[in-house]
C-alpha positions in Angstrom: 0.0 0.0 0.0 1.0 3.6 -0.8 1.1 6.6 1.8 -2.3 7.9 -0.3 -4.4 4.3 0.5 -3.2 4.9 4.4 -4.6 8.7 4.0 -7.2 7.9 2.7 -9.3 5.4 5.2 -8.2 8.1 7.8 -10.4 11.1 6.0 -12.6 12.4 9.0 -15.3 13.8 6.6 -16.8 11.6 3.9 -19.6 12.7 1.6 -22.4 10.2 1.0 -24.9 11.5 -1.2 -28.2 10.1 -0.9 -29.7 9.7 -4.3 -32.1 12.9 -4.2 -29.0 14.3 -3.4 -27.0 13.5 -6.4 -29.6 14.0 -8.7 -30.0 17.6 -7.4 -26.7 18.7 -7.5 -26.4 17.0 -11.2 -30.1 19.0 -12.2 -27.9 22.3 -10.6 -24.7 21.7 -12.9 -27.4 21.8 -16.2 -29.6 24.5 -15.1 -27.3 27.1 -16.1 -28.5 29.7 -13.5 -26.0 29.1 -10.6 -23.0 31.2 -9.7 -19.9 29.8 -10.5 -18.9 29.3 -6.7 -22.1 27.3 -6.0 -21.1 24.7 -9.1 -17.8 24.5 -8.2 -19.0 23.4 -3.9 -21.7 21.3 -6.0 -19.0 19.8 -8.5 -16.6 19.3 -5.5 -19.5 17.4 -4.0 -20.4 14.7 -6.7 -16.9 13.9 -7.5 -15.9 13.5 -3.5 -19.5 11.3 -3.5 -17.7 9.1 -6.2 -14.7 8.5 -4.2 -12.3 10.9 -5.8 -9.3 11.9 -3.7 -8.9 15.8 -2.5 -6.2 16.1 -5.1 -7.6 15.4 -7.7 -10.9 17.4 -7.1 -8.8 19.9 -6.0 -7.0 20.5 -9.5 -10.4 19.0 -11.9 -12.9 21.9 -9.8 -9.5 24.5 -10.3 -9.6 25.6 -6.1 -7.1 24.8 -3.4 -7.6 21.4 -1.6 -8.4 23.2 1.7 -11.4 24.3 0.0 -12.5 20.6 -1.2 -11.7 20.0 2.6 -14.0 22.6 3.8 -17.3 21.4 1.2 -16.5 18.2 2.9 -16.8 19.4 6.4 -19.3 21.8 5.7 -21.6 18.9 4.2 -20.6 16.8 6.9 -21.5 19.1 9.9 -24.1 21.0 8.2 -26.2 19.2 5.0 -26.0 19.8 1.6 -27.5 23.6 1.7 -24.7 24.7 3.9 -22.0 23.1 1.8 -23.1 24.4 -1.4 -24.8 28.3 -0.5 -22.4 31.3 -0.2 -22.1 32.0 4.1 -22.9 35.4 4.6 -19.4 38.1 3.7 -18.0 40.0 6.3 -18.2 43.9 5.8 -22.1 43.7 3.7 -23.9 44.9 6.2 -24.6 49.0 6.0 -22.8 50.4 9.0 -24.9 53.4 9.2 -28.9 54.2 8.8 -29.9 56.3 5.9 -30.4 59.2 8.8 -26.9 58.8 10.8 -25.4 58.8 6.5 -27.3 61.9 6.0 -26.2 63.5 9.3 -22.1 62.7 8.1 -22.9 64.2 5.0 -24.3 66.9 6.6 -22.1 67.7 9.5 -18.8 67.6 6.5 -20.4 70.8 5.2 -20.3 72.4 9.1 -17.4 73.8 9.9 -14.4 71.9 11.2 -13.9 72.0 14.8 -12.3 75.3 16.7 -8.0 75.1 15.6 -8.7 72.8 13.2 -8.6 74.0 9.3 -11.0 71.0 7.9 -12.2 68.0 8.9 -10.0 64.4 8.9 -11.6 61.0 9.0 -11.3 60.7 12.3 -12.4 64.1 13.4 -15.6 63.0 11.9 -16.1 59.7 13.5 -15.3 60.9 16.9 -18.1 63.8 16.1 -20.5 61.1 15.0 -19.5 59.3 18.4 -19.4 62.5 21.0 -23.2 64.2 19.5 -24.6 60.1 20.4 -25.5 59.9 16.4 -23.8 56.5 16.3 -22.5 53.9 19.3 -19.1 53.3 17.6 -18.0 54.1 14.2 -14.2 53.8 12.6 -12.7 56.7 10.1 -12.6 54.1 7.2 -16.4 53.2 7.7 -16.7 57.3 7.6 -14.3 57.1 4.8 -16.3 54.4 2.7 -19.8 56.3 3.5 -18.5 59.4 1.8 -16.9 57.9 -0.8 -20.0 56.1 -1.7 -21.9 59.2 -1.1 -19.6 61.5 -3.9 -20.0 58.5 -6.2 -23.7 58.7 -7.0 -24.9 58.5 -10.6 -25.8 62.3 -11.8 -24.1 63.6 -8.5 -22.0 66.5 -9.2 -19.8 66.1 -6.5 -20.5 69.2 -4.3 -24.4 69.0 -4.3 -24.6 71.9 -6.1 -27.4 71.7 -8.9 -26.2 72.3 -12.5 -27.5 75.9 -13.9 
């Protein structure tokens, strides 16, 4: 026996599909309507089913063997829909409300605080902090809220209407 038949009977996590299973996964891979991370976890998934090693997967799916290693945990722990839907991306979430945004914008227009000649980033987020408009709030999520704020389709930048 090689060293890859003694890895082998020791993998921890070993996808069995049942055969609803499989033939949902193979009904995903023609649909055509999937993103291409959710066929990849599914494609990972029918060829670990049919006994294939990590490797192989690894290079056939064209992702790291950590990732075939995760799907297979993932399935393992969790089902199917966990191992083959996205998990929820750090730093989606809006940081402030559509009021607290509007009060930033606002309060950039203000003038800056006494010795200072404008406002920084940081200046900003401690104001936001101090007048009890947010709990806690970093300069780059201040940073990111304006620049999303400037970048507005027919915005001209200063909020001045055109003539």
């Amino acid at each position: 026996h090689g060293r890859g038949a003694g890895k082998r009977a020791l993998k921890k996590y070993i996808v069995k599909l049942t055969d609803d299973e499989r033939a949902d996964l193979v009904r995903l891979t023609r649909k055509g309507s999937s993103s291409a991370r959710k066929l990849k976890r599914v494609m990972i998934l029918l060829a670990a089913d049919e006994g294939a090693r990590d490797e192989d997967i690894a290079a056939r799916v064209r992702v790291t063997g950590n990732t075939v290693a995760s799907i297979r945990q993932r399935f393992v722990e969790e089902g199917l829909a966990a191992a083959i839907n996205e998990r929820p991306r750090p730093g989606k979430a809006l940081m402030l409300s559509g009021r607290q945004e509007a009060y930033l914008i606002a309060l950039t227009g203000s003038a800056p605080p006494a010795g200072r000649a404008q406002w920084t980033m940081q200046l900003l987020a401690d104001e936001l902090m101090g007048r009890q408009i947010v709990e806690s709030i970093s300069d780059e999520t201040v940073r990111r809220t304006l620049k999303r704020g400037m970048s507005n389709p027919g915005s001209t930048g200063n909020g001045a209407s055109r003539p």
